[in-house]
N, C-alpha and C positions, 0 to 999 in steps of 0.2 A: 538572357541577361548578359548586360555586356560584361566582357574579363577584365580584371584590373593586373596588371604584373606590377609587384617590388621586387627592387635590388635586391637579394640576398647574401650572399657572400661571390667568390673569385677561386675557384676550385683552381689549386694550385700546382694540381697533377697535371693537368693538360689546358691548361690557362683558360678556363673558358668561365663565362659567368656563372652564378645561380641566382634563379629567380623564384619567386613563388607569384602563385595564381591567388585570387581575390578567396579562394577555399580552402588556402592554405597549404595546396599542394606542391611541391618544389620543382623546377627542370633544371636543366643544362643548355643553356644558350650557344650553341657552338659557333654559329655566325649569323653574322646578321650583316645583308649587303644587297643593295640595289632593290629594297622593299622585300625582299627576301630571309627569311628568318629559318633557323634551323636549331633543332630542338631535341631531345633526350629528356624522356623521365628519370626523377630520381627516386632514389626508393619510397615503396611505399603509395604509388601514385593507384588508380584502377584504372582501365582505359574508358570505363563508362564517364569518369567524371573527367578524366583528360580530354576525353572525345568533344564533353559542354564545354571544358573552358576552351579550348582550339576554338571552338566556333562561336563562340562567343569574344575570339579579337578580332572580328571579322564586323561587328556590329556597333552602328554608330554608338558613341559614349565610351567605350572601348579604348584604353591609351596603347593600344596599339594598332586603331581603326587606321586604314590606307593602306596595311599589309597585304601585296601582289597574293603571297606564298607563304607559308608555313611547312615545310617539310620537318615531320617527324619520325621517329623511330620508337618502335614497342616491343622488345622483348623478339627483337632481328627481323622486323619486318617495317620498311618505312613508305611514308606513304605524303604522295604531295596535295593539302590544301587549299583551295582558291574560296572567295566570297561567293562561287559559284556551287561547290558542291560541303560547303561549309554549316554544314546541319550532323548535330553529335550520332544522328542514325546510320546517317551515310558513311558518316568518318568512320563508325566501328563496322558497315559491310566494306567499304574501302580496305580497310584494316584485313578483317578475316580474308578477302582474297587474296591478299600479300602474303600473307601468314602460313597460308594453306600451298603457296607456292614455294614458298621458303620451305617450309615441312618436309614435300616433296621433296626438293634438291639435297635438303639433308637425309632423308632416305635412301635416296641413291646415292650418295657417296657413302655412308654407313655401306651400304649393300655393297660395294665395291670395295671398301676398304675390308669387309669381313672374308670377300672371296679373295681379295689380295694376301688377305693371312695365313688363310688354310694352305 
């Protein structure tokens, strides 16, 4: 189904928009430039139904259909979007391999900051 975004409010902490998706779930617009969009969930989001509505501004009807890119960020791991790998199953194995990289580098810094203590 294609996504619909609303204006939501103008997050005043770090001037960036908020929007909500056609499901009522909220983001953080951080930029948007050169067809290129960049995004942040807000609370409350799950990545299953972030992962549908992402790929569904990809799909004609879509007011945000023509969009290059979407890059987003989940919970410290961000991951970039195209019309080409833009299907909510992919976005969430897209997703866990960043996630599971990210993991790791925070594991080894933990592991090193704990032998840095002792």
């Amino acid at each position: 189904m294609a996504t619909q975004i609303t204006f939501d409010y103008v997050l005043y902490l770090n001037t960036s928009l908020g929007f909500r998706f056609n499901n009522g779930d909220a983001f953080c617009m951080k930029s948007f430039s050169d067809r290129i969009m960049v995004i942040s969930p807000l609370g409350g989001c799950d990545l299953t139904a972030y992962a549908k509505n992402i790929a569904g501004c990809f799909e004609e009807g879509s007011n945000l259909y023509g969009l290059k890119t979407i890059i987003f960020s989940f919970n410290g791991a961000e991951v970039s979007i195209t019309k080409e790998n833009a299907i909510s199953e992919k976005i969430i194995e897209l997703w866990k391999s960043e996630f599971m990289k990210k993991l790791h580098q925070w594991k080894k810094i933990r592991t090193r900051l704990t032998i840095d203590v002792d």
